[in-house]
N, CA, C and O atoms as a GROMACS GRO file, in nm:
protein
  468
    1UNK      N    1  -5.172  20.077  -9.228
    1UNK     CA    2  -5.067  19.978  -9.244
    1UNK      C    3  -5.081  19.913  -9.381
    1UNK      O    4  -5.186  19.861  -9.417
    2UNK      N    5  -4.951  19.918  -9.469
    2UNK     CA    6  -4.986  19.892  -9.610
    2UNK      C    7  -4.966  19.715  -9.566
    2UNK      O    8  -4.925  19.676  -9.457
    3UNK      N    9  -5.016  19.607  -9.707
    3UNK     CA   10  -4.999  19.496  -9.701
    3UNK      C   11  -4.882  19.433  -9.793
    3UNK      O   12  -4.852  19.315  -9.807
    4UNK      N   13  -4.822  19.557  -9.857
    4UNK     CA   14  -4.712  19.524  -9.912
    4UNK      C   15  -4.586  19.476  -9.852
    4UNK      O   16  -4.552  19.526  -9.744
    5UNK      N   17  -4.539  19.419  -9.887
    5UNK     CA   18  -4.351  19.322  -9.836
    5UNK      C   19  -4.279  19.429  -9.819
    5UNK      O   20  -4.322  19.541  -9.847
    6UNK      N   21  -4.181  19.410  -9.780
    6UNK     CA   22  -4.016  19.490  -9.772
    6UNK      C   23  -3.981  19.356  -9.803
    6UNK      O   24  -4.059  19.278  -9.856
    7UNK      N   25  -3.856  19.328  -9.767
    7UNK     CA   26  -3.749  19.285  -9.809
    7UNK      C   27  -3.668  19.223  -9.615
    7UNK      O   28  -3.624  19.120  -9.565
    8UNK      N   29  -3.692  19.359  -9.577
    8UNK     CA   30  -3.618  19.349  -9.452
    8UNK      C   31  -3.760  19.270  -9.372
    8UNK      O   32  -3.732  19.200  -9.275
    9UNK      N   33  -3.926  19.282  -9.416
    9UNK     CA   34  -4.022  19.222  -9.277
    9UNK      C   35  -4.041  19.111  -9.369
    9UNK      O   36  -4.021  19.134  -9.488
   10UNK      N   37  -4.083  18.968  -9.324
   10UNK     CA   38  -4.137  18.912  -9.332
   10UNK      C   39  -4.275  18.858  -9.376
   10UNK      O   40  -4.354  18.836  -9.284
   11UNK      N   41  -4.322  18.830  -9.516
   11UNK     CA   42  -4.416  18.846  -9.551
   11UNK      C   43  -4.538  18.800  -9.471
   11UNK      O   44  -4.529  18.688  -9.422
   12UNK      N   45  -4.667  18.876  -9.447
   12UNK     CA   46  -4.796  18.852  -9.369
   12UNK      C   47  -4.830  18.694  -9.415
   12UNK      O   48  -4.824  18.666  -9.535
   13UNK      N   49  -4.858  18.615  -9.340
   13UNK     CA   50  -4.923  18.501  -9.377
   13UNK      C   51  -5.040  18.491  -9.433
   13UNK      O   52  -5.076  18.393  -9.497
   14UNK      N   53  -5.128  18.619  -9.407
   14UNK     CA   54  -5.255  18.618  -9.536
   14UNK      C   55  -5.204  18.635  -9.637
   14UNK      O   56  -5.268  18.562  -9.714
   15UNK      N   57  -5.100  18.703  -9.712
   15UNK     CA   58  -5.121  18.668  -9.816
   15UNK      C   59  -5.062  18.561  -9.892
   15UNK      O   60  -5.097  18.528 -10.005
   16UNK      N   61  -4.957  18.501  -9.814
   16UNK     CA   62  -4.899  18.353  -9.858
   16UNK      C   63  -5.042  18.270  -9.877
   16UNK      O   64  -5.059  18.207  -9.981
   17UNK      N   65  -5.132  18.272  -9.785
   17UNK     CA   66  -5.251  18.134  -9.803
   17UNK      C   67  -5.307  18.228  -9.961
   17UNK      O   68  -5.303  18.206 -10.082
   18UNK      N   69  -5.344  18.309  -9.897
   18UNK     CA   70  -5.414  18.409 -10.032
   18UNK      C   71  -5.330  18.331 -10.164
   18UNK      O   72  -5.392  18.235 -10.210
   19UNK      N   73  -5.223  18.356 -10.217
   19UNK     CA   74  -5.185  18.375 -10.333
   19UNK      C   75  -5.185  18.168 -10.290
   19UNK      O   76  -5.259  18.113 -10.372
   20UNK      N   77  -5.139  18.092 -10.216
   20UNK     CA   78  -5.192  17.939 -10.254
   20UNK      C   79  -5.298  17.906 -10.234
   20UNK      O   80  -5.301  17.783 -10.223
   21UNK      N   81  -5.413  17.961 -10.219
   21UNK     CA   82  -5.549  17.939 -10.246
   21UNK      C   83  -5.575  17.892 -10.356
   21UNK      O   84  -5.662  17.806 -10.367
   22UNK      N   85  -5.480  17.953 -10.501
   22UNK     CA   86  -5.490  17.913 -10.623
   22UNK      C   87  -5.424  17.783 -10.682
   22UNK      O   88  -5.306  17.750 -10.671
   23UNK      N   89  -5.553  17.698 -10.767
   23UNK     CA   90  -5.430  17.567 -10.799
   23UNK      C   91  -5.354  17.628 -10.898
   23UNK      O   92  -5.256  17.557 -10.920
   24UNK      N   93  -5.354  17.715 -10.959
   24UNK     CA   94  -5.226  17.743 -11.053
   24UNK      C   95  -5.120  17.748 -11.014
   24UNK      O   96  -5.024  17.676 -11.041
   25UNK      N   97  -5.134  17.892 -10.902
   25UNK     CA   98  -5.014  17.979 -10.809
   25UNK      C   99  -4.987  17.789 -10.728
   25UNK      O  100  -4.868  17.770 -10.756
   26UNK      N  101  -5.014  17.717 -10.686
   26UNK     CA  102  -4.962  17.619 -10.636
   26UNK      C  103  -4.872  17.471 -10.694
   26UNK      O  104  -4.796  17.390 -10.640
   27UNK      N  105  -4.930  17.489 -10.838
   27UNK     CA  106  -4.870  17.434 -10.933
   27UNK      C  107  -4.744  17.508 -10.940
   27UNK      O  108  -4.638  17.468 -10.890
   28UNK      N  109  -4.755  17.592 -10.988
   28UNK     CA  110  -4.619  17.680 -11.032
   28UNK      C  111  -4.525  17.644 -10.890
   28UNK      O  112  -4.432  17.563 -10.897
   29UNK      N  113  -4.562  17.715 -10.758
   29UNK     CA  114  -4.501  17.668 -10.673
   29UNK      C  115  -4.414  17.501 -10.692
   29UNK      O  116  -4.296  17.476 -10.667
   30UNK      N  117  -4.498  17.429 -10.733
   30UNK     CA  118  -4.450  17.289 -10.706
   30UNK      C  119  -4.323  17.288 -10.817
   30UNK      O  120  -4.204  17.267 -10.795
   31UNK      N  121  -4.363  17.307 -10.893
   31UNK     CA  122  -4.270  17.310 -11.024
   31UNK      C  123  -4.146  17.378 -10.960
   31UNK      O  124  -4.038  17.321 -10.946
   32UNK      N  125  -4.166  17.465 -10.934
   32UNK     CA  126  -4.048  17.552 -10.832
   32UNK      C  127  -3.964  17.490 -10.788
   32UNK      O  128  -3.849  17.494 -10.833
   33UNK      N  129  -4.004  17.414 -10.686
   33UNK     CA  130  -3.960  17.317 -10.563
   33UNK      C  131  -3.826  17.228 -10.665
   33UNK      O  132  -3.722  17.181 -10.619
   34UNK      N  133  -3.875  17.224 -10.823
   34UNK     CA  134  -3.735  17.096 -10.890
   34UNK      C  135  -3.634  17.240 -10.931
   34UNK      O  136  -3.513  17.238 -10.910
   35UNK      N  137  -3.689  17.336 -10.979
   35UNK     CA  138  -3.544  17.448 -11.026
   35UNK      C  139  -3.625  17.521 -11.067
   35UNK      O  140  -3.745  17.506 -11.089
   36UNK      N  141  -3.545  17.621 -11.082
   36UNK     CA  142  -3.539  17.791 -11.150
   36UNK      C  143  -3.647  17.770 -11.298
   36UNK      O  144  -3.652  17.666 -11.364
   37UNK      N  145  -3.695  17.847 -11.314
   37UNK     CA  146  -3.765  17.842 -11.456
   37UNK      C  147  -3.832  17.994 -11.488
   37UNK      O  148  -3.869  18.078 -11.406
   38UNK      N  149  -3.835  18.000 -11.649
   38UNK     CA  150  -3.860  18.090 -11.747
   38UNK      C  151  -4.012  18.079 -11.716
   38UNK      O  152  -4.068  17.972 -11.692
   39UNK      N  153  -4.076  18.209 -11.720
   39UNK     CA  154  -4.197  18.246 -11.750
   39UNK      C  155  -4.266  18.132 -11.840
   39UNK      O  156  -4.360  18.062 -11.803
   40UNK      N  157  -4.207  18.128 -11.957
   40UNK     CA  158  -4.244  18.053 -12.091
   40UNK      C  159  -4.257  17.864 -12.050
   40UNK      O  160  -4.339  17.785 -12.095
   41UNK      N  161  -4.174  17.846 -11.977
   41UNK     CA  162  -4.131  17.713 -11.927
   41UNK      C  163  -4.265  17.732 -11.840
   41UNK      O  164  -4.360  17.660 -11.867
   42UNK      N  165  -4.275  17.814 -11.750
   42UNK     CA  166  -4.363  17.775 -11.567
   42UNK      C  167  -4.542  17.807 -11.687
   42UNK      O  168  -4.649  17.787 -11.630
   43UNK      N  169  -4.542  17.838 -11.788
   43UNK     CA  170  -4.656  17.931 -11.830
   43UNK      C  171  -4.749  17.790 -11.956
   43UNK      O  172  -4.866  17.774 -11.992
   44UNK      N  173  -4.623  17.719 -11.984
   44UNK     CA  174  -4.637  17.620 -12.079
   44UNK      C  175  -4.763  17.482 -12.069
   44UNK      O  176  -4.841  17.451 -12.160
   45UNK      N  177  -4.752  17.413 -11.921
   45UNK     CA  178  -4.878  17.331 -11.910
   45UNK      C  179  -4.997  17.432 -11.862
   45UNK      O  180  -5.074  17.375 -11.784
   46UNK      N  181  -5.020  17.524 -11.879
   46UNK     CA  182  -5.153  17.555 -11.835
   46UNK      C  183  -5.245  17.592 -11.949
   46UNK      O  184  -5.361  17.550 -11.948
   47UNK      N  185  -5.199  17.668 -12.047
   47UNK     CA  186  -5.273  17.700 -12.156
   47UNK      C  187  -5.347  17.798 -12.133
   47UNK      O  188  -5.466  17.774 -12.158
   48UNK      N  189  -5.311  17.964 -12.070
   48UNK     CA  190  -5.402  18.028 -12.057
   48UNK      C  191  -5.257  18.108 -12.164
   48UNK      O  192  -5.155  18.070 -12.222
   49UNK      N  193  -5.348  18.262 -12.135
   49UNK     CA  194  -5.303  18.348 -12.200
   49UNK      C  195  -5.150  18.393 -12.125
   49UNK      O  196  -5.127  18.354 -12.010
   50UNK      N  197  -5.064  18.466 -12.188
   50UNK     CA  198  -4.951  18.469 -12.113
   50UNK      C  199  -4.958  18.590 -12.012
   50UNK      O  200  -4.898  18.593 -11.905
   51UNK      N  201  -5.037  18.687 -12.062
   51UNK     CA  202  -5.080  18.853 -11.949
   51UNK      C  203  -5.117  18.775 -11.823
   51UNK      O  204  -5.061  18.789 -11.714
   52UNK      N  205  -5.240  18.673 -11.859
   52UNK     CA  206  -5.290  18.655 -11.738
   52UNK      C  207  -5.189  18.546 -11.624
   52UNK      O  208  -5.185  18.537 -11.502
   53UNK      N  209  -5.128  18.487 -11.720
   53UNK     CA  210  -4.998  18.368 -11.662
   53UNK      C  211  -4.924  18.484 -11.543
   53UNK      O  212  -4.929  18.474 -11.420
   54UNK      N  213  -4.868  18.575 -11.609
   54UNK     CA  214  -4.781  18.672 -11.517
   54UNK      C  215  -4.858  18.729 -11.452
   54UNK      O  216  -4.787  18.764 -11.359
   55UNK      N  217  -4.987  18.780 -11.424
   55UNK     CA  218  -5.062  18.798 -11.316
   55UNK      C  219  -5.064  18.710 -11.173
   55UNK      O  220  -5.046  18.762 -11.063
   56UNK      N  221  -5.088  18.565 -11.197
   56UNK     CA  222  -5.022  18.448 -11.089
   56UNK      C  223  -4.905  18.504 -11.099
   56UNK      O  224  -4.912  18.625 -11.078
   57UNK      N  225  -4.811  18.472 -11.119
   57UNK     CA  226  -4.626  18.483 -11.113
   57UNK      C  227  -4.659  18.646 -11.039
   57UNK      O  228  -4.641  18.642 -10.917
   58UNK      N  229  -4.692  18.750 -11.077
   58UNK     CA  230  -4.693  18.866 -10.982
   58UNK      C  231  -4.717  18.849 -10.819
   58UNK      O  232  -4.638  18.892 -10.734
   59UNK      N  233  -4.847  18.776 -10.789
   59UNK     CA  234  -4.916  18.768 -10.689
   59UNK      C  235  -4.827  18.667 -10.635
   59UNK      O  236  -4.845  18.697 -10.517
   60UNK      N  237  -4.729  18.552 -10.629
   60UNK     CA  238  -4.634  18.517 -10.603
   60UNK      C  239  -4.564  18.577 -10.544
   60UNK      O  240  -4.556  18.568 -10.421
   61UNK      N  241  -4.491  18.658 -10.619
   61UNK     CA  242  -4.383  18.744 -10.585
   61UNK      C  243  -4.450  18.857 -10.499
   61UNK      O  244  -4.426  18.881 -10.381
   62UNK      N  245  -4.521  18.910 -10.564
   62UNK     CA  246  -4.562  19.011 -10.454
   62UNK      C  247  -4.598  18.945 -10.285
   62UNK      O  248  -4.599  19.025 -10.191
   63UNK      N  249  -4.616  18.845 -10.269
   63UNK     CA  250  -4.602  18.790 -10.126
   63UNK      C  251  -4.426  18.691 -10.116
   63UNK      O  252  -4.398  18.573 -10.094
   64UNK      N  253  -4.396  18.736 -10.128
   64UNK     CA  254  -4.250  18.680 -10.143
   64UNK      C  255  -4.235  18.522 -10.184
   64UNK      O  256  -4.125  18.469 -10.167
   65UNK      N  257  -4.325  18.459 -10.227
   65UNK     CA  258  -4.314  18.305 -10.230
   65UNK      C  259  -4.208  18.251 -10.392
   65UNK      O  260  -4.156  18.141 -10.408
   66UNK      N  261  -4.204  18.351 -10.473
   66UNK     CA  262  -4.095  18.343 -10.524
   66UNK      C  263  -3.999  18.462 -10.588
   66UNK      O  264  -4.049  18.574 -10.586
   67UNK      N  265  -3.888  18.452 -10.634
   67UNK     CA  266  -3.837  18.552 -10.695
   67UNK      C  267  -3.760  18.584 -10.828
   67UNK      O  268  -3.692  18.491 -10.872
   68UNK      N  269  -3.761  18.689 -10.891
   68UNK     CA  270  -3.716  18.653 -11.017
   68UNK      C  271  -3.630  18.759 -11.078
   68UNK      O  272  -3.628  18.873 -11.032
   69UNK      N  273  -3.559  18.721 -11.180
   69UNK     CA  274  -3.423  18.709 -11.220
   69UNK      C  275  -3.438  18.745 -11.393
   69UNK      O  276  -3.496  18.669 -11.470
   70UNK      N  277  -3.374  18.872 -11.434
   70UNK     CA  278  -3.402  18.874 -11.536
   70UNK      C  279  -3.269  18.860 -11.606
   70UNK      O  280  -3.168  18.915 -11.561
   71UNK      N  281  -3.268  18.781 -11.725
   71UNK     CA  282  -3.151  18.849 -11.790
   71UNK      C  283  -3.144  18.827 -11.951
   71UNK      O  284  -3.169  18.723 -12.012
   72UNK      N  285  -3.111  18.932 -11.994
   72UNK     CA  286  -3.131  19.004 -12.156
   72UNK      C  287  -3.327  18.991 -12.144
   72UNK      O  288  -3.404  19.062 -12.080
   73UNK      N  289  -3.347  18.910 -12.206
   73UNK     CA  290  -3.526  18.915 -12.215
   73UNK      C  291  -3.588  18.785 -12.173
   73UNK      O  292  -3.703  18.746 -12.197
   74UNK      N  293  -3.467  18.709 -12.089
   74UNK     CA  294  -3.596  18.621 -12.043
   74UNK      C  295  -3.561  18.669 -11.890
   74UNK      O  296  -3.465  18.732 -11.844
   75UNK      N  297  -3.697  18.604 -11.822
   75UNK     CA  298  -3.703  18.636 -11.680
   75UNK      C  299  -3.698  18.500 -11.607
   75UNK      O  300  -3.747  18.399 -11.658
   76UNK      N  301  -3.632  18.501 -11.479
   76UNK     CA  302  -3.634  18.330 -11.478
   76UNK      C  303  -3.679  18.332 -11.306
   76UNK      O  304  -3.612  18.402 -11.231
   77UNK      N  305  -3.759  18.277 -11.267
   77UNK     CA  306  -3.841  18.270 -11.144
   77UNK      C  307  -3.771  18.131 -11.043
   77UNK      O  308  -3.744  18.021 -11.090
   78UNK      N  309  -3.755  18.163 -10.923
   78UNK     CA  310  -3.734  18.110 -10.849
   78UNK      C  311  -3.776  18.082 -10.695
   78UNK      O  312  -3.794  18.175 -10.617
   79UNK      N  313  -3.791  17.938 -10.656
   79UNK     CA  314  -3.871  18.000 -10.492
   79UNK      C  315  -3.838  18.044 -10.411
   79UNK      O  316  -3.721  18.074 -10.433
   80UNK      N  317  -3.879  18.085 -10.272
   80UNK     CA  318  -3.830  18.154 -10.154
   80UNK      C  319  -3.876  18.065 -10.065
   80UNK      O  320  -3.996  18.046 -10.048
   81UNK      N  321  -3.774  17.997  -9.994
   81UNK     CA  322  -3.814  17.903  -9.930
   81UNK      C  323  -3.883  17.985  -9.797
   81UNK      O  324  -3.985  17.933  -9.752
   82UNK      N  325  -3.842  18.089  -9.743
   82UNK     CA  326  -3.881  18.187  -9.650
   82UNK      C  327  -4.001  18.178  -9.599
   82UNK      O  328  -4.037  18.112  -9.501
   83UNK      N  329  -4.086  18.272  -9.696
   83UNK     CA  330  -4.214  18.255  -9.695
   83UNK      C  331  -4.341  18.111  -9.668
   83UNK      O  332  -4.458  18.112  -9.629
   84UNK      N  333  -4.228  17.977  -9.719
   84UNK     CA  334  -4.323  17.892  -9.688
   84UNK      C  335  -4.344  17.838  -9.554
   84UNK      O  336  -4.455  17.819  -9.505
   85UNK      N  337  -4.194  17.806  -9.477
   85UNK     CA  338  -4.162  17.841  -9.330
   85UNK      C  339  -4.242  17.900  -9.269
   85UNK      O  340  -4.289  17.845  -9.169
   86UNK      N  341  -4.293  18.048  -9.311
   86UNK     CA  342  -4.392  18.079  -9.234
   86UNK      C  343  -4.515  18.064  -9.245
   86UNK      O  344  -4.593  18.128  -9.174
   87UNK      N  345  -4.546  17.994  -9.318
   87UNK     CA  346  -4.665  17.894  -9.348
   87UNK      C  347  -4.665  17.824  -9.288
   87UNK      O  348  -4.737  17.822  -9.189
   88UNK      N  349  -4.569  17.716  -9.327
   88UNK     CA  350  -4.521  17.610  -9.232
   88UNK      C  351  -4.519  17.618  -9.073
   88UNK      O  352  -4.550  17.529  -8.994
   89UNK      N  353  -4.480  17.730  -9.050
   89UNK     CA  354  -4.486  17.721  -8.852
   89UNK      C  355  -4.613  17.748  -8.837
   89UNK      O  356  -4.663  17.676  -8.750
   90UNK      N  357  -4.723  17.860  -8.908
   90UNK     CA  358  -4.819  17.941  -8.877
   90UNK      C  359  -4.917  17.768  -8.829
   90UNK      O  360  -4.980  17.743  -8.726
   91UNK      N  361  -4.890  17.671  -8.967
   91UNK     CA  362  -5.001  17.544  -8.972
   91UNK      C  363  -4.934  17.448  -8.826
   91UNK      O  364  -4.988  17.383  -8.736
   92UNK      N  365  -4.845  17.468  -8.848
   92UNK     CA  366  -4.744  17.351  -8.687
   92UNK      C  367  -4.784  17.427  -8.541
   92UNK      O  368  -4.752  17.377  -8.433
   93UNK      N  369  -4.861  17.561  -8.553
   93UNK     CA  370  -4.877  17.638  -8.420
   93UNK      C  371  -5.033  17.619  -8.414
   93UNK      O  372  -5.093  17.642  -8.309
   94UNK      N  373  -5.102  17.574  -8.534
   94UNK     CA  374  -5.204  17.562  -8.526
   94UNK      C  375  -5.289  17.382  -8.504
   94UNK      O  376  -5.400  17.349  -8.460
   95UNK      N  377  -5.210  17.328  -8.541
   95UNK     CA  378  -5.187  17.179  -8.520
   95UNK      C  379  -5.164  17.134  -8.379
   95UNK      O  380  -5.240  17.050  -8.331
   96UNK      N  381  -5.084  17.174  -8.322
   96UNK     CA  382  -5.049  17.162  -8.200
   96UNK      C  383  -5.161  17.223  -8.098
   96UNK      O  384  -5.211  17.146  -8.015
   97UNK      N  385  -5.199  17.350  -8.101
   97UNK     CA  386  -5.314  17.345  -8.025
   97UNK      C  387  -5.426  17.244  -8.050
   97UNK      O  388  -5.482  17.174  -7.966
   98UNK      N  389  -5.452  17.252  -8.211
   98UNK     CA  390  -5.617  17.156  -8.192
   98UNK      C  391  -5.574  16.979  -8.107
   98UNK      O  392  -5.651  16.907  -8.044
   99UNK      N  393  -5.450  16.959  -8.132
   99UNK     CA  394  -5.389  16.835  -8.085
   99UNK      C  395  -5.407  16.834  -7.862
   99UNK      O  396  -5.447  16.746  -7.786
  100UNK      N  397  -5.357  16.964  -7.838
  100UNK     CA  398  -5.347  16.996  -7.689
  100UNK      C  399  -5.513  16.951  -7.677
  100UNK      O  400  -5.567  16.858  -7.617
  101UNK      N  401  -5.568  17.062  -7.763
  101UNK     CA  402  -5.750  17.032  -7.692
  101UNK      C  403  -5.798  16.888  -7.739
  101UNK      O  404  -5.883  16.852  -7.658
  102UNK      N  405  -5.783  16.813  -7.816
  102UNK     CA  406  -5.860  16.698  -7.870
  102UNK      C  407  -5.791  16.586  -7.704
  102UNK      O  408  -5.859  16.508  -7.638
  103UNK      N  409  -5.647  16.619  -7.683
  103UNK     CA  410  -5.629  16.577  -7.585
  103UNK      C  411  -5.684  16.556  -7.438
  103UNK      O  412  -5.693  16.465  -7.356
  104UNK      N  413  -5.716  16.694  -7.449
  104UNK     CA  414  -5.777  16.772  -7.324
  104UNK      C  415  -5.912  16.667  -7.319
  104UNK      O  416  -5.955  16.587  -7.235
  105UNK      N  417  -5.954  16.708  -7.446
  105UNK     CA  418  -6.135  16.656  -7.442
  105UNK      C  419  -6.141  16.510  -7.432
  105UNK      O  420  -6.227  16.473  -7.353
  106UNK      N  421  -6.049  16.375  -7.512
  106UNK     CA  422  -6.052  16.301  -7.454
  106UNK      C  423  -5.981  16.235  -7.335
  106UNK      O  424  -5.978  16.113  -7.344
  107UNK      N  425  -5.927  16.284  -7.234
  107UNK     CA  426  -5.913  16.266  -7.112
  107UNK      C  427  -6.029  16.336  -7.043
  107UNK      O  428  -6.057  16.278  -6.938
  108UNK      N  429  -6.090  16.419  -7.062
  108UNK     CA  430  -6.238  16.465  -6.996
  108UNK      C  431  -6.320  16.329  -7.005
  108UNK      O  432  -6.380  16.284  -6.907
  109UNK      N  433  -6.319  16.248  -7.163
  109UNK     CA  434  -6.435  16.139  -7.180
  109UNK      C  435  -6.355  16.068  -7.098
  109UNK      O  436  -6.408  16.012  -7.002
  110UNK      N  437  -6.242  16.060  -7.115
  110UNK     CA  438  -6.210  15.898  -7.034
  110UNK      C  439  -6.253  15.923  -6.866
  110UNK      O  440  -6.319  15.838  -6.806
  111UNK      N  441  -6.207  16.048  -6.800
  111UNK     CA  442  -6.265  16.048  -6.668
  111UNK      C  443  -6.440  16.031  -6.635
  111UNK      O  444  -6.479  15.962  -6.541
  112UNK      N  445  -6.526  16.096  -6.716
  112UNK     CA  446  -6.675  16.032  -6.752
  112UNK      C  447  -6.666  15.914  -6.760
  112UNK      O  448  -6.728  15.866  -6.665
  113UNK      N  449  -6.622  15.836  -6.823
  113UNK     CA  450  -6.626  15.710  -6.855
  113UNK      C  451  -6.581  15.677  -6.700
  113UNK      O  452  -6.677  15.680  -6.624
  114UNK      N  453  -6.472  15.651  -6.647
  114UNK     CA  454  -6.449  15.617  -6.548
  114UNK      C  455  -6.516  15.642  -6.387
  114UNK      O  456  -6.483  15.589  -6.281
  115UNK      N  457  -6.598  15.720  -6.409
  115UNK     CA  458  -6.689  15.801  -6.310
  115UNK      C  459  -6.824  15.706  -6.316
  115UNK      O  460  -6.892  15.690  -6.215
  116UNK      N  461  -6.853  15.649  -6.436
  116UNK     CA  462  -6.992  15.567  -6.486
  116UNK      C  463  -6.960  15.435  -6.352
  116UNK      O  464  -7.021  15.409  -6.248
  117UNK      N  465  -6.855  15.382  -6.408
  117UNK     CA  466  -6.820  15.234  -6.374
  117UNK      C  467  -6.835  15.233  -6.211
  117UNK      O  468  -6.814  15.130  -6.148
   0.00000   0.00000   0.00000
């Protein structure tokens, strides 16, 4: 089973955390979130080299978290709100259980407790 996207499935949630593991790839993300932007623009506060800049921006896209748009010679990147959704539910499905058990466990103390008295 390859770990590459289609278009038509839904990108794997490893590699959405994967590619925001990085504070860059998460910066860029944020920047995202106000509008569309040029390589040159998203590549500008960081100060690395520009090969390695589009290496992040690849690993992005290659998990669908954003997408991009070329035209004549600039390329202009944009987010996918998609992919974060499923971030977003994966952390709200995981929240909700530890919430069910922390529940669970203190109504266990409170019946101990009430068992003492």
């Amino acid at each position: 089973m390859s770990l590459q996207t289609t278009s038509q499935n839904p990108p794997p949630v490893d590699s959405i955390f994967r590619a925001l593991a990085d504070p860059t790839r998460r910066r860029v993300v944020e920047r995202l979130n106000r509008s569309p932007a040029s390589v040159s623009e998203l590549a500008e506060p960081f100060g690395m080299a520009l090969p390695s800049f589009v290496e992040h921006l690849k690993v992005l896209e290659g998990c669908g978290l954003v997408q991009s748009q070329k035209a004549g010679r600039v390329r202009t990147y944009s987010l996918s709100p998609e992919p974060l959704k499923l971030a977003e539910n994966w952390l709200a499905e995981q929240r909700a259980l530890w919430e069910r058990r922390l529940d669970q466990f203190d109504a266990y103390v409170m019946s101990l407790k009430e068992s003492e008295t």
